[in-house]
Structures are given as structure tokens and as C-alpha cells.
N, C-alpha and C positions, 0 to 999 in steps of 0.2 A: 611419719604416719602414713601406712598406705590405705587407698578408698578403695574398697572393694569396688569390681564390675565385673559385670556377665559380661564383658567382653576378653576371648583371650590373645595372648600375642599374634598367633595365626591369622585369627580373624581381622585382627590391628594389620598387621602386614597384607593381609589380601585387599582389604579397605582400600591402602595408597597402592600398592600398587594397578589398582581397577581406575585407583583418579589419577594417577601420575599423568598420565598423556592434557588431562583436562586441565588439572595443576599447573602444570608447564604452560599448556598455552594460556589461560587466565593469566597469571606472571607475565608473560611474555604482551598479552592486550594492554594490560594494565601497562606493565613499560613503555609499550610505545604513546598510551595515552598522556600519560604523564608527561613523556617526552615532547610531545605535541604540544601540550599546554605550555611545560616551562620553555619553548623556544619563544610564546609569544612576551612573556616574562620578560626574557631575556634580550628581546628585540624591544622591549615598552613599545609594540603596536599592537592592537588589538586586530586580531584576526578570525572572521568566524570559520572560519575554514580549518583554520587548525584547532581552534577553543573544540566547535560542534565535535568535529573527530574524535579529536581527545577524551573529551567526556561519553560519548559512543563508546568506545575501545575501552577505556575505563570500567564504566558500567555494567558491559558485555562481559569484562574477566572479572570482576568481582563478583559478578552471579553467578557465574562457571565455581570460582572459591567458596562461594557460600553453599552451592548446591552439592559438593564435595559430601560422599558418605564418609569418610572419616571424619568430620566437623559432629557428626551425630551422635562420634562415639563420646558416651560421658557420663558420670553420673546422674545427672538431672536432665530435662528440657528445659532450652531458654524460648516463650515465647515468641519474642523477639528477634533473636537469631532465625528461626522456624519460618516468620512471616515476612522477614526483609529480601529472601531472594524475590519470592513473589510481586515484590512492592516493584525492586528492583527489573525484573520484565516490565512493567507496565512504563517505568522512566526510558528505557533502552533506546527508544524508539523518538523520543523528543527530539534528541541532538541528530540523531539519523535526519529527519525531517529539516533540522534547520540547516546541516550542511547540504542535502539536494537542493533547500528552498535556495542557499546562498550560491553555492556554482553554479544557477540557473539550469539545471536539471525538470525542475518542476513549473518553469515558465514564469510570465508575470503578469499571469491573471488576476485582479482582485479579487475576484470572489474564491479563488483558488487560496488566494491568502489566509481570506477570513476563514475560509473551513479546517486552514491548514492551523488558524488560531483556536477553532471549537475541537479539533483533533488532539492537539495539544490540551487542552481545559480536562477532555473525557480521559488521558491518562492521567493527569496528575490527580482525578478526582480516584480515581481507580486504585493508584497506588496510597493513597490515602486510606480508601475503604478497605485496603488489604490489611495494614498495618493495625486497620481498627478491629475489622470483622472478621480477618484471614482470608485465605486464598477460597475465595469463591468461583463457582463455573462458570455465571453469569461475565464477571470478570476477565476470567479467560478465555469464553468463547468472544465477547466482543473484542479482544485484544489481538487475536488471533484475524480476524473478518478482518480488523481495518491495516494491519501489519501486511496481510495476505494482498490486500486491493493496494496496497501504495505501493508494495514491490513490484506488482503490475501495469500499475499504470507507471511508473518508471522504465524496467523494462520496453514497455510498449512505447513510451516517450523516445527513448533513445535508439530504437528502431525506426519511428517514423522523422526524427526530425535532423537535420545538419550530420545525416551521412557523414561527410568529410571529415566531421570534427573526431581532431583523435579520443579528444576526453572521453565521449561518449560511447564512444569504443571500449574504452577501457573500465567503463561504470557497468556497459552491457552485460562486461565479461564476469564482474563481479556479483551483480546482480543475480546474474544467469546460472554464475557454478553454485550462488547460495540456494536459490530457492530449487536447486539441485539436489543440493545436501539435506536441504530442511524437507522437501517432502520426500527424500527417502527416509528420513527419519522418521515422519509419520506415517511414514506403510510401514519399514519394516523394522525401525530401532527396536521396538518394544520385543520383535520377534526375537532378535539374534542379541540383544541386549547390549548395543551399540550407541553411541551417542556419537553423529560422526556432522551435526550441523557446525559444531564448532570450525572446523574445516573448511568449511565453505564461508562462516565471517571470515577467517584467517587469509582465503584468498577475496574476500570481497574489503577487508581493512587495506590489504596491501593495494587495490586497484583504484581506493579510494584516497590513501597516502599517497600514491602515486601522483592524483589527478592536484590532489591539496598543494603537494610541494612543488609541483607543475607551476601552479598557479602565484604560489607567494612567490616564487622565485620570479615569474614576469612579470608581478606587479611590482617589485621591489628594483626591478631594472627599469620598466615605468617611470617609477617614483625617482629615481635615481637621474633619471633624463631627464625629466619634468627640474627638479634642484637643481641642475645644470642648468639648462635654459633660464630656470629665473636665477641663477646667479650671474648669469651675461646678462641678462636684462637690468638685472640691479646694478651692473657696470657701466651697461650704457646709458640708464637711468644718471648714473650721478654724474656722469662725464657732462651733459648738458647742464647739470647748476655749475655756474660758477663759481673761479677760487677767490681767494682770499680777496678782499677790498682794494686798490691798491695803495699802498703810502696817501698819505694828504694832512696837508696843513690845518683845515677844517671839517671834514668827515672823518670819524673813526665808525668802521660798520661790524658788524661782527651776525654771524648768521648759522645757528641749528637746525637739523632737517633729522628726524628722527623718524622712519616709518613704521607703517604697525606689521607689515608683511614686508617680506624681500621686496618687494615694487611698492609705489604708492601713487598717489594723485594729486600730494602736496608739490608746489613748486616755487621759485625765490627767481628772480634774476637782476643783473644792475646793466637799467637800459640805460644810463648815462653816468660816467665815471671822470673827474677833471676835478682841480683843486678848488675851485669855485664851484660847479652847478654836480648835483648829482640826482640822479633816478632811480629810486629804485621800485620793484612789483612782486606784488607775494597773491599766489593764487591756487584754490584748494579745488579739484574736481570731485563732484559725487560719486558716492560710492568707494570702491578701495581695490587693492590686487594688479591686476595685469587691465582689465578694461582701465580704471581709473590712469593707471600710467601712460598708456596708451595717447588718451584725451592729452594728458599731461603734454604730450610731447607734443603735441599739434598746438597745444595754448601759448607752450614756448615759440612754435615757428610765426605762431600769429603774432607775438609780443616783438618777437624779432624785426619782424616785416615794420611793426609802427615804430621802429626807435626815432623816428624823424619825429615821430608826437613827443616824444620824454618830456619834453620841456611844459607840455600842456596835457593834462592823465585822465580830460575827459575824453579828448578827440581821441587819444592812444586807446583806450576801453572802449571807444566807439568803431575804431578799426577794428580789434581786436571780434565785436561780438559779429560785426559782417562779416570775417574771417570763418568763424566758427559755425553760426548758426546754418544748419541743415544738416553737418556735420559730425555731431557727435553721440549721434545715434538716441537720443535723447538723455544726457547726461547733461550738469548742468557745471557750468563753474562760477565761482564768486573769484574777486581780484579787487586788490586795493593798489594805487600808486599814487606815490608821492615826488614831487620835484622839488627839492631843495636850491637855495640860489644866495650862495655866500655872500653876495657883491647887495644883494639888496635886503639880505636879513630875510626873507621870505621863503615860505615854502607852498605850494600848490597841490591840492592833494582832492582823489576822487576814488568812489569804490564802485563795486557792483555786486548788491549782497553780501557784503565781507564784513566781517567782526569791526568793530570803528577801531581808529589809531590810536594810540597813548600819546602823549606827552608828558615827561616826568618835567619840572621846572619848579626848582627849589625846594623838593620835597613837596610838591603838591601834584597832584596826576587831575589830565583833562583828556575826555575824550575827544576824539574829533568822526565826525559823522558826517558822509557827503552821500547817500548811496543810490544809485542806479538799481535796476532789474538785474538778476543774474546774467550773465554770460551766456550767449546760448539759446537762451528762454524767445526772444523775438526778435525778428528785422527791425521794429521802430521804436525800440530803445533807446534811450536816449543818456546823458550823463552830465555831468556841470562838476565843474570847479570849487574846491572851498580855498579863498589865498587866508593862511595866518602870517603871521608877526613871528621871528625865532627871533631868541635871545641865545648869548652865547652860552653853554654849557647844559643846554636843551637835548635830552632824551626822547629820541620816536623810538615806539614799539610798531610793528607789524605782526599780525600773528595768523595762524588758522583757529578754527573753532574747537580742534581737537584737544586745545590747549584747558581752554573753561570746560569745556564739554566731558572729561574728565570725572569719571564718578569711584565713589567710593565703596568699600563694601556695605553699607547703606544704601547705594544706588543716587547717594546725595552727588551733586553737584562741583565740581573745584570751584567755577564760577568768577563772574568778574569782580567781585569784590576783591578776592582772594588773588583774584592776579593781579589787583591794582595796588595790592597788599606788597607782595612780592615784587613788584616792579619798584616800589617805593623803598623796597629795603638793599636795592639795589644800588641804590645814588654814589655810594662811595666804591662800587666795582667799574673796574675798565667792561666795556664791551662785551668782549668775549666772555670774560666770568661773569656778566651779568645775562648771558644768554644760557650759559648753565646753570647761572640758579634758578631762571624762570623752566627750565623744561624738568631739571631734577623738583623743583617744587611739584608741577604739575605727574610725576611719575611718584611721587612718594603718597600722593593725594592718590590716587587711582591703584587698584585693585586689580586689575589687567589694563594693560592699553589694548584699547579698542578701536583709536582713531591715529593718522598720522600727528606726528606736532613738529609745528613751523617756525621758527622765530627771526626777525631782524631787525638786529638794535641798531639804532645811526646816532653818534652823539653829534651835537654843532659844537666844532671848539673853535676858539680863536687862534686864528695865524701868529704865529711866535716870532 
């Protein structure tokens, strides 16, 4: 069935080929905006540099396509169609604004921000009231004012400030050939019935692509360096815990170190190792990342210096905090240590702000609590002793906080019930697989790990 129209072929033909040129380049905006966007897709980084672009170049060819005189031709008017280029000017200009706001083109003025936020509010209100009310003057001229003053004071920005810089050079240029293009369009397009601003986004997209992919490319070599470093650091991070326990008749130790980042602030070490006596020290520094590892490592050379204390974990924690304090830049660490002593059934054990020690013994769990001031915290800190009683086949826990500390997505708690739960259902695992099932407990509980987690189990067996 054909529809009649007062439109005939000639006129259908003369239509596109008047919009060919604008056709093409819309398509070609639109390409590369899209393009822009799915690189960040496809990288899962989010980039406003390329996103702002994207949607710019987008936006820009899609109103070039809707403003198309052949779009007109048809038997009816769609409102809607009619009012969405309009709408569409008023958006253009958002992601504009957020990519100069993001390459620091536009400075980092607060108050330049908030107006840069009330500039942003006055179009979206505008293209709203287009869509409602249609293309109003009022609409246009203020749209026109503030589009007019931000490509100026841009230009004028990247005149007066960091010369050197190539970028700005190349924003200048873009800037410079548009509002070229665009107020010759408004002296003379209407004359010679030329539309030739398109041209001038065409080379201000390109100078702006330019500066974008400038940019993600050095941050992504950045980012690239930065991953390397903390992966030597996380190498040289672990090469300071020690290996495995060694053989013994009476200690079986076993020990997990799970970080929440490539580095952490969690630390373990065994200041005394012999088939009779052993030492061991589990210590978490505040906070997390590269500062906390840092501390880390200085807590270790502190703990190192007192291995003459092993045998006694107040005076060792008492060396340790004179070591440290002034030190760590205000950062704080807790430590617990224990001295085990085959020969006389006893262990000695002292903390400093540290989570308390476990005892599994027959299926029953005891805390043990001795605790000092953190680490750190003052010169006249002080620390003491608790000696208990071991029986043979006596389970110590040591842990960090990261362990209970542990939340759910509820925001609830693991908690020490629950690890004393878990510790208890441990009794018939050796060491090692009871050190997995207290950390996978505590990750199956948790919703993201947020904190490092620490563990070291030491069983008392009898000599065979």
C-alpha cells in the first residue's frame, strides 16, 4: 500500500544529498563516541576522560542526525522527534564541561566546581523544559551565553596558564578552530546556507581525543609501574616472614598470612625455635597498604634485636615499644608473644593490645589475656607476664583482629564466639588444616575482606 506525500523523489534526493556531509560526520561522532566509551568497557576501568568524550561526540552526532532535513520527510509530525534535537543541545555541553573539569583544564577551584555543578542543574532543567514546552528562545539564548563564556574562559585559561604544557596547546587549538567555525556560522551560515560548525567540533573532538588518549595511556603506564613496585614489595614483604616451622618432637606450628592488598601490616615471626623451648610473635600494625608494611618491617627488626627476651614476652614487648616509639609516624601496633617450654610443661605469654590467645584443651577453648598499651603509643609502658600450666595435645591460637572483625553483608560481625566455634571444630585437624579452616571460615563469613588475617596454630605434642 503506498502513503501518499507532497514529497517527490527529487526533492527526497536533494534532502540527503544537502545532509550527506552532516550525515557522515554525525556517524563518524557517534563512532568514535561509542568507541570511547566501549574501550572503557573493555578495559573495566572507569575513565572520565574517555566516558565525558564519548558521550560529548555521541550527543554532538546524534543532534547533527536528528536535525537532518530528510528526518522531516513523512507523512505526519512526531512531536517528540521535533523536540529531542533541542533537548539534545542543551545535554551537549554537560560531558564537555566534565571532561575539561577532569584533565584539569578548568582548575581546582571550589567555588568554580559548585557553579560548574549549578551550570550543569540549568541544562538539564532546560532540556527538560524542552521536551515539555518545546524549543523555547529564552532556552536558547541562555544556552547560547553560558556555552559562549565557558569556551572563553577556556581558551583564555589555556593561554594564560602552563605554556609548556603540550596538552593545552592542543585544547587551544581545538577550542580556537571551533569557536571559528561557530561564529562564522552565526554571521554568515544563515547567508550562504552553510552549516560548517560541525567542522570545527570535528577538529576540536580530534584535539580532544588526542589529549584523552594522551592521558589514559600515561596513567595506565603509571598504574602499570605502581603494580610492579607493589609486587616487589609484596616479595619483599613475605621473604621476611618466616618458613615453615622446623621438624620437632613437641611443637607442630603452622601459620596463614592472607593480606587484604598486595602489602599489609599483618606480621608472624618464630623468635625462638628448638625441640624443647619455642617463641613465637604475631603483630598487626594500624591501618593497611604500603604505610602499614612499612611499620611492618621495622616491628620485625625491633622483634629481631630482642630475640635474647624470647624466653620472657614482657621485657621482649618492652624492647620492642622503646625500639619503635617516635618512630612510626603515629601509627600504632599491637603484638602478642608466647614462650612455650617443653621441659617444664609451661608457657609464658604477654600482649600489647592484641586480640587474647586461645587454648583449645579437650574440646574446651580458654582465653588467655595479659595486655599492655599498644606498641608505639608511649615510652613508659610497661608489660608483665601471664605463666600457664600446658598439657600435652594443647592447641594456642594467635590471631589478628582482622579475623573476628570480619562482617557480613549485614554489617554483622564474625566475632569471637564464632571463632571459638571454629577453633573448637578444629580439634581433630593437624595444624596446617586447622589454620585453613579458621581463615576460610572467617572469608566465607565476610562479604569483602576489609582487613589483613593472621593465624598461628602451635600444638604441644608429646615426644614419641
Amino acid at each position: 500500500m503506498l502513503i501518499d506525500t507532497p514529497y517527490t523523489a527529487n526533492q527526497v534526493l536533494d534532502a540527503f544529498h544537502h545532509d550527506a556531509p552532516n550525515l557522515f560526520l554525525g556517524s563518524a561522532f557517534i563512532t568514535a563516541g561509542i568507541v570511547s566509551i566501549g574501550l572503557c568497557l573493555l578495559r573495566r576501568k572507569f575513565n572520565t576522560l574517555l566516558v565525558s568524550m564519548g558521550a560529548f561526540a555521541t550527543l554532538y552526532g546524534l543532534r547533527m542526525w536528528l536535525q537532518a532535513s530528510i528526518l522531516q520527510i513523512g507523512p505526519e509530525s512526531n512531536v517528540f522527534i521535533e523536540r529531542l534535537p533541542y533537548a539534545i543541545t542543551h545535554l551537549v555541553p554537560i560531558p564537555a564541561l566534565a571532561f575539561f573539569r577532569a584533565a584539569g583544564f578548568l582548575g581546582t577551584d571550589q567555588k568554580l566546581t559548585r557553579r560548574g555543578g549549578l551550570v550543569i542543574a540549568i541544562f538539564l532543567c532546560m532540556a527538560v523544559g524542552t521536551m515539555l514546552f518545546g524549543p523555547l528562545t529564552i532556552f536558547t539564548t541562555v544556552d547560547i551565553v553560558i556555552v559562549s563564556i565557558f569556551l572563553w574562559v577556556t581558551l583564555v585559561r589555556t593561554l594564560r596558564h602552563r605554556q609548556g604544557d603540550k596538552d593545552f596547546k592542543v585544547v587551544r587549538t581545538g577550542v580556537l578552530a571551533f569557536l571559528i567555525f561557530a561564529l562564522y556560522q552565526n554571521i554568515f551560515g544563515n547567508r550562504f546556507r552553510t552549516n560548517v560548525e560541525p567542522y570545527g567540533f570535528a577538529v576540536l573532538l580530534v584535539c580532544l581525543g588526542y589529549v584523552a588518549a594522551r592521558r589514559t595511556l600515561e596513567r595506565d603506564l603509571e598504574l602499570g609501574e605502581i603494580q610492579k613496585e607493589l609486587e616487589l614489595a609484596k616479595r619483599i614483604q613475605l621473604s621476611i616472614l618466616p618458613g615453615a616451622f622446623p621438624a620437632s618432637d613437641n611443637f607442630k606450628v603452622a601459620a596463614r598470612y592472607v593480606p587484604m592488598t598486595s602489602v599489609a601490616g599483618d606480621l608472624y615471626d618464630y623468635l625462638l625455635i628448638g625441640d624443647r623451648q619455642a617463641g613465637l610473635l604475631i603483630a598487626d600494625v594500624s591501618g593497611h597498604g604500603v604505610p602499614a608494611a612499612l611499620i611492618a618491617s621495622m616491628v620485625k627488626m625491633a622483634a629481631t634485636s630482642q630475640r635474647s627476651n624470647a624466653a620472657h614476652p614482657a621485657l621482649l614487648l618492652a624492647g620492642m615499644n622503646a625500639a619503635l616509639c617516635g618512630n612510626t609516624q603515629g601509627q600504632f601496633v599491637t603484638a602478642a608473644c608466647v614462650y612455650i617450654d617443653a621441659t617444664t610443661r609451661q608457657l609464658r605469654y604477654a600482649a600489647a593490645g592484641h586480640p587474647a590467645m586461645l587454648i583449645l584443651r579437650k574440646g574446651i577453648v580458654t582465653e588467655v589475656v595479659e595486655n599492655g598499651l599498644l606498641l608505639a603509643a608511649s615510652e613508659l609502658s610497661t608489660y608483665s607476664d601471664k605463666t600457664l600450666p600446658l598439657e600435652y595435645g594443647d592447641r594456642l591460637l594467635l590471631y589478628t583482629d582482622g579475623l573476628v572483625e570480619a562482617r557480613n553483608a549485614e554489617g554483622k560481625l564474625f566475632g569471637e564466639e564464632a571463632l571459638i566455634a571454629a577453633l573448637r571444630n578444629t580439634a581433630t585437624l593437624t595444624p596446617s588444616a586447622a589454620a585453613d579452616h579458621l581463615i576460610e571460615s572467617a572469608q566465607q563469613w565476610a562479604a569483602v575482606q576489609d582487613d589483613d588475617l593472621t593465624v598461628l596454630v602451635c600444638d604441644f605434642a608429646s615426644a614419641q
